[in-house]
C-alpha positions in Angstrom: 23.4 -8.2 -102.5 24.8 -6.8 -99.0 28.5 -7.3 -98.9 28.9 -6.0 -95.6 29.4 -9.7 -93.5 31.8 -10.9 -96.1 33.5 -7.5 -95.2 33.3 -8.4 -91.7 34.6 -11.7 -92.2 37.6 -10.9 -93.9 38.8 -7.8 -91.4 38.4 -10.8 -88.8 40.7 -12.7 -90.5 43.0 -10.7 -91.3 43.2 -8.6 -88.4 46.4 -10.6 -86.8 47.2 -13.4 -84.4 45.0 -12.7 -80.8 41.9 -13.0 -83.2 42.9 -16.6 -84.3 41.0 -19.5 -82.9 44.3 -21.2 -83.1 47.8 -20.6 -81.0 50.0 -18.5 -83.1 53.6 -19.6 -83.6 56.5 -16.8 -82.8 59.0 -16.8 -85.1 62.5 -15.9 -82.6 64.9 -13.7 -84.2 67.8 -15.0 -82.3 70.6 -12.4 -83.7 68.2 -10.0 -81.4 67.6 -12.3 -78.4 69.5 -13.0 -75.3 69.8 -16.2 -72.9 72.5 -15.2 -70.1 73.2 -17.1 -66.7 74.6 -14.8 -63.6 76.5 -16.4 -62.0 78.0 -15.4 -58.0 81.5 -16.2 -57.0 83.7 -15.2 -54.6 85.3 -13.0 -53.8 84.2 -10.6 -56.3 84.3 -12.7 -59.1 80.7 -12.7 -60.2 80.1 -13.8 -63.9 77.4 -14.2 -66.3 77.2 -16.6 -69.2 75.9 -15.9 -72.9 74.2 -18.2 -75.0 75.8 -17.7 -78.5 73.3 -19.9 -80.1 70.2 -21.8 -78.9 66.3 -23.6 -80.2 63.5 -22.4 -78.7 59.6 -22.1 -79.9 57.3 -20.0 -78.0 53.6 -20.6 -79.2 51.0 -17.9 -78.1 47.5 -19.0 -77.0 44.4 -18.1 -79.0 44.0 -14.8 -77.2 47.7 -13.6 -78.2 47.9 -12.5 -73.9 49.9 -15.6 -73.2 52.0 -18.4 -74.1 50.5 -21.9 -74.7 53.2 -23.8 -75.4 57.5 -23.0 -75.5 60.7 -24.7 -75.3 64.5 -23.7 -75.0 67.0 -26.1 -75.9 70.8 -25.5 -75.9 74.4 -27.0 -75.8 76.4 -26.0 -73.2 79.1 -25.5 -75.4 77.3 -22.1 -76.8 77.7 -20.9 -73.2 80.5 -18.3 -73.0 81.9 -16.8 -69.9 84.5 -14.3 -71.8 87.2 -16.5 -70.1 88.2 -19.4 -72.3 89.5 -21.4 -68.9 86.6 -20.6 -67.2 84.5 -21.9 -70.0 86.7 -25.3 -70.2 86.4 -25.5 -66.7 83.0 -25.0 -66.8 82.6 -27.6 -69.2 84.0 -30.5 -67.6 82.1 -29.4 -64.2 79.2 -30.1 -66.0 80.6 -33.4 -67.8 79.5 -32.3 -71.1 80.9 -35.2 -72.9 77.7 -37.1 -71.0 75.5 -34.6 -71.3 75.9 -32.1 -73.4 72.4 -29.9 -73.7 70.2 -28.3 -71.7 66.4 -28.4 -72.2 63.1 -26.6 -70.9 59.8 -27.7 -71.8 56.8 -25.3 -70.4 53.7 -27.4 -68.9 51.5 -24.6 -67.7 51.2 -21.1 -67.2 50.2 -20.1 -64.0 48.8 -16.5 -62.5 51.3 -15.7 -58.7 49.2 -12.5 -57.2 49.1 -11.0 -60.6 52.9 -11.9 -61.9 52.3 -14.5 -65.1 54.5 -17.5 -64.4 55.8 -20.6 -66.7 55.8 -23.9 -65.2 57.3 -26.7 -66.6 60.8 -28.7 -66.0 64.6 -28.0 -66.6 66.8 -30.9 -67.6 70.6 -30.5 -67.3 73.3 -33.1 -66.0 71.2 -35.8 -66.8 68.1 -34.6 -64.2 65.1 -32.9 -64.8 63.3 -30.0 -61.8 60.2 -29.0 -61.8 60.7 -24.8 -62.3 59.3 -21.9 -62.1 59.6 -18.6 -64.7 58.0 -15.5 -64.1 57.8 -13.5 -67.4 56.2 -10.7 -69.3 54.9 -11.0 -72.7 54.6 -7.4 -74.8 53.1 -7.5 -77.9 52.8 -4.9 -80.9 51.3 -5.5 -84.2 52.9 -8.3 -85.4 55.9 -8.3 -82.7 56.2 -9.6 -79.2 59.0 -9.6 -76.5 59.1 -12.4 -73.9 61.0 -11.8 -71.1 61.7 -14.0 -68.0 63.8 -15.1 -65.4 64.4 -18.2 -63.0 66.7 -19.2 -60.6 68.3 -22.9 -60.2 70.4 -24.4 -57.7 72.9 -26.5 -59.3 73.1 -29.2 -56.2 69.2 -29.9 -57.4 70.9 -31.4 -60.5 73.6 -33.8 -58.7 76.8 -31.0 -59.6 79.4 -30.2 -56.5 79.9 -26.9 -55.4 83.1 -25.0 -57.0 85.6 -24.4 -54.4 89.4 -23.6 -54.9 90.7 -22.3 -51.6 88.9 -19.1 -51.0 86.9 -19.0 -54.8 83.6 -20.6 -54.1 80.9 -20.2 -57.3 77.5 -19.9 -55.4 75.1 -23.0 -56.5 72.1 -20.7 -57.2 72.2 -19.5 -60.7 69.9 -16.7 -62.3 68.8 -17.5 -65.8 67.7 -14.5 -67.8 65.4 -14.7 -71.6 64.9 -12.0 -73.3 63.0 -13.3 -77.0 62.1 -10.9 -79.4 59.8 -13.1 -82.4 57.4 -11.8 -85.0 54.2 -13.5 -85.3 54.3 -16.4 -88.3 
C-alpha cells in the first residue's frame, strides 16, 4: 500500500490558511491594534483621536494575499482626544444621542497602479459615502497585520465646520487601522 498521497493530502491540509479553498477568518487582537483619527485645527492645535474599543472582522480570501470580506464598527463614545472637553464637545458635534456608531462595510478590493485598495462605504451622522482605503496586508505563519488609511471630509456627512473665532477644525479627517489578527 503506498501512503505517499494520503501524505500529501494531509501536509495540504494542514499547511495553513492561503492553501484553504475557503476565506480564512482573522481573529483581531484588539489590546495590540490601533484605530486613530488626525485631526487638523488651527492654529496649531492638530489632534488625533484613539479608539479605546471597537468590532471589526477582516476575512482573507482563499489565497491568504487579500481581504474578502471586513468590517469596523464603533461608538463614538470610545473615541478619546486626551481632552475630556474636547471629547464632550466632540460628542455633541456629532449628535451622538442620534447616532451614536460608526460603521464600515468593505464591498470590493480594488488594484490603484499597484497600491491594493478597499472599497466599500462609511456610515456616520446618519449618512453613508462610498470610500476608498488603501492598505497593506503582511502575513507570517499564522499572523497577519493590516494596515490602512482613508481620508473623510466631514461636510460629506451633513456636520458644520468647527469655528470659534480664530480655532477652525479642518473638515478632512485622516483615519488610520493598524489590525494585528492571527489566523482562526
Amino acid at each position: 500500500m503506498n501512503f505517499k498521497p494520503a501524505f500529501a493530502i494531509i501536509a495540504i491540509l494542514l499547511s495553513g490558511p492561503t492553501l484553504s479553498a475557503n476565506p480564512t477568518l482573522l481573529d483581531i487582537d484588539t489590546a495590540h491594534s490601533a484605530i486613530t483619527v488626525d485631526v487638523a485645527a488651527s492654529p496649531f492645535q492638530d489632534f488625533t483621536g484613539h479608539l479605546q474599543d471597537f468590532d471589526t472582522s477582516v476575512e482573507l480570501a482563499p489565497s491568504g494575499k487579500t481581504v474578502a470580506r471586513a468590517y469596523c464598527k464603533f461608538q463614538f463614545k470610545d473615541l478619546k482626544t486626551g481632552k475630556q472637553k474636547r471629547d464632550e464637545k466632540m460628542l455633541d458635534w456629532l449628535e451622538t444621542e442620534t447616532f451614536p456608531e460608526a460603521l464600515f462595510v468593505l464591498q470590493s478590493v480594488e488594484d490603484d497602479n499597484g497600491q491594493t485598495v478597499g472599497v466599500g462605504t462609511f456610515k456616520i451622522h446618519g449618512i453613508t459615502q462610498r470610500i476608498r482605503v488603501p492598505f497593506t496586508l503582511e502575513t507570517n505563519g499564522n499572523t497577519a497585520l493590516f494596515k490602512g488609511s482613508a481620508k473623510i471630509n466631514t461636510r460629506d456627512y451633513d456636520l458644520a465646520i468647527i469655528r470659534l473665532f480664530v480655532f477652525k477644525v479642518d473638515p478632512e479627517l485622516t483615519i488610520h487601522l493598524e489590525l494585528n489578527g492571527t489566523f482562526k
